[in-house]
C-alpha angles and dihedrals in degrees: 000000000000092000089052087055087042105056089031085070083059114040101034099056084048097049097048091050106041108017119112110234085245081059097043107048091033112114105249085061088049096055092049103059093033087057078048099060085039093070086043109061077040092059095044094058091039086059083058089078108019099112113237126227110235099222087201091056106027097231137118108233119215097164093124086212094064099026088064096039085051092045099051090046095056119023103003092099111039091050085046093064087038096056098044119101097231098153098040084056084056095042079051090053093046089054094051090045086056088046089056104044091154089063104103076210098071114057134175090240083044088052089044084059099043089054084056106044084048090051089053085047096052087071101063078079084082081072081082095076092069080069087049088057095039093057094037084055094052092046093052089043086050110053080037090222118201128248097275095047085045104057090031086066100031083064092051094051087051091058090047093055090044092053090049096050088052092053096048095041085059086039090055094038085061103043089045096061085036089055088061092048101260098289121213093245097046123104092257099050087042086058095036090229100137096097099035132103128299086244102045081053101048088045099053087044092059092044090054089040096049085051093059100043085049083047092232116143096220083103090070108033098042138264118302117256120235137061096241093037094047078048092057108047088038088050 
């Protein structure tokens, strides 16, 4: 189950941004996510009865009166939305609009518009990695680590979470420019990336995307020519 959320904050950002709609909507990806959701919904009626520790008290409660009245006023909510299969109920919709061409209601620009609202829905499913903290806390506050073993790991939490900002900020620099159609004067029609490869696109995102968290401008004016310069602004 952890590995599922784990690997979830990695490949669904990835495959909503970069991923071609034959690739999307094909049915490895499918299985995937549906074996995803899955675990989910598996996960949000197993937190109806995981004791809780009361931070005021210092207890686990087990009492299932007060576990599910806890749980629905704190995380209920956000897993529901990230459990829910928004984006698969639009892709549904699509299909039958191609399955009814004659209807003036679905048209191709309408069923543009369905396959990128259900793109934009696909990443509530980040939502997820509140359930990765949540179980990462409960593990530390379990084997009761001491203070080395603590920080050691807190700072390795810390580099985790950066790494993963870093990939989905590449993976957002490049759906949003998907999402307009790839124009011309975008970042990604000035370097003529649109047709390449996955991993020439996602290159060229986290560059841009490490840029901007470094708060160099290199993101936005292009990447500097040269082997020994590129060496130097990247050293």
């Amino acid at each position: 189950m952890l590995m599922t959320m784990g690997l979830n904050t990695i490949v669904v950002p990835l495959g909503v941004s970069f991923f071609t709609e034959e690739i999307y909507t094909g049915s490895v990806w499918i299985t995937y996510i549906v074996f995803s959701d899955t675990i989910s919904i598996i996960d949000l009626l197993l937190n109806f009865y995981l004791g809780y520790t009361d931070e005021d008290m210092e207890v686990i409660i087990v009492d299932p009166k007060q576990i599910k009245n806890h749980y629905l006023k704190t995380w209920f909510v956000i897993d529901l939305i990230a459990a829910l299969p928004v984006e698969y109920i639009l892709l549904i919709q699509r299909t039958i609009g191609k399955l009814d061409a004659s209807s003036v209601e679905y048209t191709g620009s309408r069923i543009t518009r369905i396959l990128k609202l259900a793109r934009i829905m696909g990443l509530l499913r980040l939502l997820r990695f509140s359930s990765l903290l949540r179980y990462t806390k409960s593990w530390e506050e379990l084997h009761h680590w001491n203070m080395g073993i603590s920080r050691f790991l807190g700072l390795g939490y810390w580099i985790i979470v950066a790494i993963l900002f870093l990939h989905w900020n590449a993976c957002l620099q490049y759906l949003i420019v998907s999402l307009q159609g790839v124009p011309k004067n975008s970042w990604v029609g000035l370097l003529n990336i649109k047709d390449k490869s996955l991993k020439v696109k996602y290159s060229f995102s986290i560059f841009r995307a490490l840029c901007h968290m470094m708060c160099l401008d290199y993101g936005t004016i292009g990447i500097p020519t040269g082997n020994i310069l590129y060496s130097y602004n990247v050293s």
